[in-house]
C-alpha positions as CSV (number, residue, x, y, z in Angstrom):
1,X,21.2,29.5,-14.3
2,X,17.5,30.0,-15.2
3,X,17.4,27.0,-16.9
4,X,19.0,24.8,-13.9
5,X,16.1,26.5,-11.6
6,X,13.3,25.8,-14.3
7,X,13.9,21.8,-14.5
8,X,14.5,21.5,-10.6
9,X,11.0,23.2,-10.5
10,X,9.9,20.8,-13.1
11,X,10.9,18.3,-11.9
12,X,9.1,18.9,-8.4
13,X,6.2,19.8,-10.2
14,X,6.4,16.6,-11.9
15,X,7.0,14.5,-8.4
16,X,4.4,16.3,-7.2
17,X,1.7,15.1,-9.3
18,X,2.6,12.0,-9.4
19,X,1.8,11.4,-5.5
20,X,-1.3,13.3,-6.1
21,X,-1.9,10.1,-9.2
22,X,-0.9,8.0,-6.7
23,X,-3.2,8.4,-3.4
24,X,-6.2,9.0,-6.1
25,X,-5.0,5.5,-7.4
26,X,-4.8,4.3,-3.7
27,X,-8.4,6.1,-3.3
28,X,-9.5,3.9,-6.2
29,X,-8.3,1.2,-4.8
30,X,-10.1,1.0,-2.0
31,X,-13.4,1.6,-3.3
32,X,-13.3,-2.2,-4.7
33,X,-13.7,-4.3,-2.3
34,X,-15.4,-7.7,-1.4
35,X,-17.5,-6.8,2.0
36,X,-15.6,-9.2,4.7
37,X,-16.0,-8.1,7.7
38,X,-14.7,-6.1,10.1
39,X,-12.1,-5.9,7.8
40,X,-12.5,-5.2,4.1
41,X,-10.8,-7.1,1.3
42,X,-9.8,-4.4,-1.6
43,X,-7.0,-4.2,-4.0
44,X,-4.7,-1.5,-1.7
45,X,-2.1,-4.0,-1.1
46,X,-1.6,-4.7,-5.1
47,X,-2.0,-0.7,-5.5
48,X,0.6,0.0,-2.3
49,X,3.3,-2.7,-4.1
50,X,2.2,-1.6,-7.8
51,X,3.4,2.1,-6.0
52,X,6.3,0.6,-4.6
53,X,7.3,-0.9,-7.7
54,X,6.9,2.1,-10.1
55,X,7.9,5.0,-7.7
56,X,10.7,3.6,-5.4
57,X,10.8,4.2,-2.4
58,X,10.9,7.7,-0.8
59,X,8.0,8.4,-3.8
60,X,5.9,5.6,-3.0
61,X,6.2,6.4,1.1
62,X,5.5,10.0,0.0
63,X,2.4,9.2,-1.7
64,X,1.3,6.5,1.0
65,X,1.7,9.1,4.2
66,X,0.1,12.0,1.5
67,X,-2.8,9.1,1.0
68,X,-2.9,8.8,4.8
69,X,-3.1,12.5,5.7
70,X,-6.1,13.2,3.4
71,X,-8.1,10.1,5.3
72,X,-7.2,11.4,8.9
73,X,-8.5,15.0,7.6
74,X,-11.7,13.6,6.8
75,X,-11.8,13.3,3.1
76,X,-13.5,9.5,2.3
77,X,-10.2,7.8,0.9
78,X,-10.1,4.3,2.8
79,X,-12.6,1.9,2.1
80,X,-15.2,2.6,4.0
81,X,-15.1,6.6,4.6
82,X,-12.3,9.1,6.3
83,X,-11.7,11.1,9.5
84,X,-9.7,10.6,12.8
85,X,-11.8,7.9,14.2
86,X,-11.6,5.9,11.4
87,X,-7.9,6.1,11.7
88,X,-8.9,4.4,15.1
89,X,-11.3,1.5,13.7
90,X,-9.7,-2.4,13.2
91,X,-8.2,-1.2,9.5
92,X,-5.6,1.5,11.1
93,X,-2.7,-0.9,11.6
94,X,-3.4,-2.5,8.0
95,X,-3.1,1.4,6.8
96,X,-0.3,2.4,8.4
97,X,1.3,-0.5,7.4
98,X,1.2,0.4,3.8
99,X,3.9,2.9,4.7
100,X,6.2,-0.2,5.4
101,X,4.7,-1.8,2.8
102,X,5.0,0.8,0.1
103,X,8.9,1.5,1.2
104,X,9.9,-2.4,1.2
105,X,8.5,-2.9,-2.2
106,X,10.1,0.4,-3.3
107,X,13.2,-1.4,-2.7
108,X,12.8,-4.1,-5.1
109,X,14.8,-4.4,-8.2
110,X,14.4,-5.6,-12.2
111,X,15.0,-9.5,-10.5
112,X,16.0,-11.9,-13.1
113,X,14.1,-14.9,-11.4
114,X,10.6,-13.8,-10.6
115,X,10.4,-16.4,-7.8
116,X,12.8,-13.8,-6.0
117,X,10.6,-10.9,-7.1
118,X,7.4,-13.0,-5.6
119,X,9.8,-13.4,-2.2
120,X,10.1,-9.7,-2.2
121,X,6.4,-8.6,-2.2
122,X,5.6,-11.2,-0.2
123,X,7.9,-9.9,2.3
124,X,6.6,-6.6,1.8
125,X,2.7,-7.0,2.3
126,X,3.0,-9.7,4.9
127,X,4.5,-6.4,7.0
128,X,1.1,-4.7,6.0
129,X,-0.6,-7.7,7.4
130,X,1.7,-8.2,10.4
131,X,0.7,-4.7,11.3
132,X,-2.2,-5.2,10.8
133,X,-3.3,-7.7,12.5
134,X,-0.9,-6.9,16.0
135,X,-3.7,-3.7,15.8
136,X,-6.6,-5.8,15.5
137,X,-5.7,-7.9,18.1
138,X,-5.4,-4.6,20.0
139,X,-8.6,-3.8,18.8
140,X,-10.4,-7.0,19.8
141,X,-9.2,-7.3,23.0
142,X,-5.7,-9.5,23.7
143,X,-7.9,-12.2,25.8
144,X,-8.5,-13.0,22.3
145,X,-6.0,-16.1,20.8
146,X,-3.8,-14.6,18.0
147,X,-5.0,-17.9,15.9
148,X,-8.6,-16.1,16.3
149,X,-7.7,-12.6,15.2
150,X,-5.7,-14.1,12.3
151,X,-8.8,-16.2,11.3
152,X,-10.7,-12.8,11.1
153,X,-7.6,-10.3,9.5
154,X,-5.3,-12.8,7.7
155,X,-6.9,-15.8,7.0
156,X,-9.8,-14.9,4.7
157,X,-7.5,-12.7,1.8
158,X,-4.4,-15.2,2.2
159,X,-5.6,-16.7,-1.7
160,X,-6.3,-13.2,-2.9
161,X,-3.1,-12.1,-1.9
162,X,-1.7,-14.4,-3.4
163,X,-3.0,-13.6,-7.0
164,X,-2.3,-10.0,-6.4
165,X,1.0,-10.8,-6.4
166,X,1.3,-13.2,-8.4
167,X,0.3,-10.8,-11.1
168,X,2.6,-8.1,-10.1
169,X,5.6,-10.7,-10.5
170,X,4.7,-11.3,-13.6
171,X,4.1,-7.4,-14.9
172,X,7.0,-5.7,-12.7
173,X,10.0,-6.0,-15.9
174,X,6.9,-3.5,-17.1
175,X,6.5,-1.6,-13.9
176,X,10.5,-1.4,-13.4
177,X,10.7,0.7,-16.9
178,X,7.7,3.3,-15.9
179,X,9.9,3.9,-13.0
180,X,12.7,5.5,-15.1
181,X,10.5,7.7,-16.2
182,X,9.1,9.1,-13.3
């Protein structure tokens, strides 16, 4: 019976450490950046999917909100610092879209056509960006065209994002076996 209780413990431990990893990898993440403004371009989408991919889903969600709580408590996680009001600035929708991001690629599978793994994370981070941008347009005022706030949010990262994923298509047979191990 000890035994049973010592590798459900371990276990839990071992979860646990891996969403801490996780939202330091996502802290990472958002310190590289190319300074486009007022939005920042950094590699948190790839490191949201590469989560996704490796974790599943309830893990990678886990780590995303866990990510998300340290920012709103002040600690400088996102991009460009940490507290409530940041939470508030033209970024929040694009964070709090990871969560849907992180849980849709969670779902993906070992695909044998990597054209149908490229649909899936393309499916998944376009939610980032459609939350994204529905805040910024919030943000900037709806007078605003949506063509304008999706020259300023969507438009400027569209070939980045691309290569992002385009790389994790071609490494997720990797990712897919790390996740057996977590």
């Amino acid at each position: 019976m000890q035994s049973v209780s010592y590798i459900e413990n371990s276990k839990i431990i071992k979860k646990f450490l891996v969403i801490i990893f996780g939202t330091i990898l996502l802290t990472i993440s958002s310190k590289i950046q190319t300074p486009y403004s007022p939005i920042p371009a950094t590699m948190q989408t790839f490191a949201v999917m590469f989560l996704g991919i490796v974790l599943g889903a309830k893990l990678a969600v886990a780590t995303v909100v866990l990510y998300l709580i340290e920012g709103l408590l002040g600690l400088p996680v996102f991009a460009k610092g940490g507290g409530y009001m940041y939470l508030m600035g033209p970024t929040s929708g694009y964070l709090i879209g990871f969560i849907l991001g992180a849980f849709l690629s969670g779902l993906a599978k070992k695909f044998k056509d990597p054209i149908i793994t490229f649909l899936h994370l393309l499916f998944s981070v376009s939610t980032i960006y459609l939350l994204g941008l529905i805040w910024l347009w919030s943000f900037m005022g709806f007078d605003r065209s949506f063509s304008e706030v999706f020259s300023v949010g969507a438009k400027p990262f569209l070939h980045i994002e691309i290569y992002k994923l385009l790389i994790l298509t071609i490494i997720s047979g990797q990712l897919f076996k790390l996740r057996k191990f977590i």
